[in-house]
Each structure stands twice: as structure tokens, then as C-alpha cells.
N, C-alpha and C positions, 0 to 999 in steps of 0.2 A: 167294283164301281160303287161309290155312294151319292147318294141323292142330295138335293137342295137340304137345308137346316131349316126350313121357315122362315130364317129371316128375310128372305132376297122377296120385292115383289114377285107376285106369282106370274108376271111376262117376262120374267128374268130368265135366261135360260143360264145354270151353271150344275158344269159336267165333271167328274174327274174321276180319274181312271189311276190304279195300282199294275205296276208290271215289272216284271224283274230288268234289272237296269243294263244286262247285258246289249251290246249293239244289233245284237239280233231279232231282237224285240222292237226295235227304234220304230218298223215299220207300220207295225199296228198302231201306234200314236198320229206318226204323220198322220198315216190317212186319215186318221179322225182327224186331225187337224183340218185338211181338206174338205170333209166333209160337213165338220160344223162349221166351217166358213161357206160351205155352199147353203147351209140350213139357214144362216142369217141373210144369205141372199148376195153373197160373192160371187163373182164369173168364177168360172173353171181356171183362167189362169192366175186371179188374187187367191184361191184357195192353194193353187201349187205356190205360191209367194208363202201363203200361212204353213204348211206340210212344210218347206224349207226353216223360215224360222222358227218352230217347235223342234227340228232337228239339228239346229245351231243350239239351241236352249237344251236339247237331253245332252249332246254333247257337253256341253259348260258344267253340268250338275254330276252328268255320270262316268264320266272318264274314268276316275279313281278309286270306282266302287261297283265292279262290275255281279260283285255277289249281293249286293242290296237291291230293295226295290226300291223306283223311283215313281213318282207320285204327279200325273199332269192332270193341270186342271184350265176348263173354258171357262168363262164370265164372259158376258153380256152386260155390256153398259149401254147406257143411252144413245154413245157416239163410238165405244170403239168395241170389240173381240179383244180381251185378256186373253193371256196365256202364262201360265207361273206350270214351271219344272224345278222338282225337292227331290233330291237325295242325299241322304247322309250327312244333314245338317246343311246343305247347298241348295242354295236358290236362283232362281233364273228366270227374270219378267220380260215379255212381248207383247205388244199390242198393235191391232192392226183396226184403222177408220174402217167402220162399219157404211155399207152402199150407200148413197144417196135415197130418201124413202118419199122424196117428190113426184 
């Protein structure tokens, strides 16, 4: 797992995690997925919304390369949760509206 580069502001949160890109591994990503959608302040049910599509996304990148590792990472923008899945030269973007902060 590597940290922020300095560039992002420092209330940026961005996360990204390395894991072998077998389907049995899928599981560990969801749940962060789930998870940092709940850190930015999702219900429990928009984080199982995020957990599914990061699983649509390791799907699309790692089908065809189950001996490589595939690469997820979060971002934090102003208005929404990124999510970008690499492997093997393949990429795969999601993004999901971050709560209302009224």
C-alpha cells in the first residue's frame, strides 16, 4: 500500500492498495471499497453500491491476468469517490457522488 505523493491537498484522502489479481483476492478490495465509502460518509447501503462497482472494475482489468497484480486506488474529490483498477496495462474508472455535507 503507498501513501499520498504530496501533491493532493492534505484533506484529500487517496488510498491505493497492490494485490495479486487472482478472483480470490477480489474480496479484500471490495471491502475497502465499502469501507472508504463509509470514511467519506456513505450509508451502508451506497458503500455496498461502491464494493459492487470496484468489483465490476477488478473484473474488467483482471480477467486475463490472473498471475499479475492489480493495482486499486481511492481519490477524494471535492464532489465525488474515484476509483481506478490497473492491471496489465488495463484500466478501469468509477466514480460514485460523495453525501450531501449540508
Amino acid at each position: 500500500m503507498s501513501e499520498s505523493s504530496g501533491t493532493e491537498d492534505e484533506s484529500t484522502l487517496v488510498l491505493r492498495i497492490s494485490i495479486p489479481a487472482g478472483a480470490e483476492y477480489r474480496a479484500i478490495v471490495t471491502e475497502m471499497a465499502a469501507k472508504v465509502a463509509a470514511y467519506v460518509g456513505d450509508t451502508e447501503q451506497d458503500g455496498a453500491a461502491a464494493a459492487t462497482a470496484l468489483d465490476a472494475l477488478a473484473t474488467q482489468v483482471t480477467a486475463a491476468e490472473p498471475g499479475s497484480d492489480a493495482t486499486f486506488e481511492f481519490r477524494q474529490s471535492d464532489e465525488a469517490l474515484l476509483m481506478r483498477a490497473r492491471c496489465a496495462g488495463r484500466t478501469a474508472d468509477a466514480s460514485r457522488p460523495l453525501p450531501s455535507r449540508t
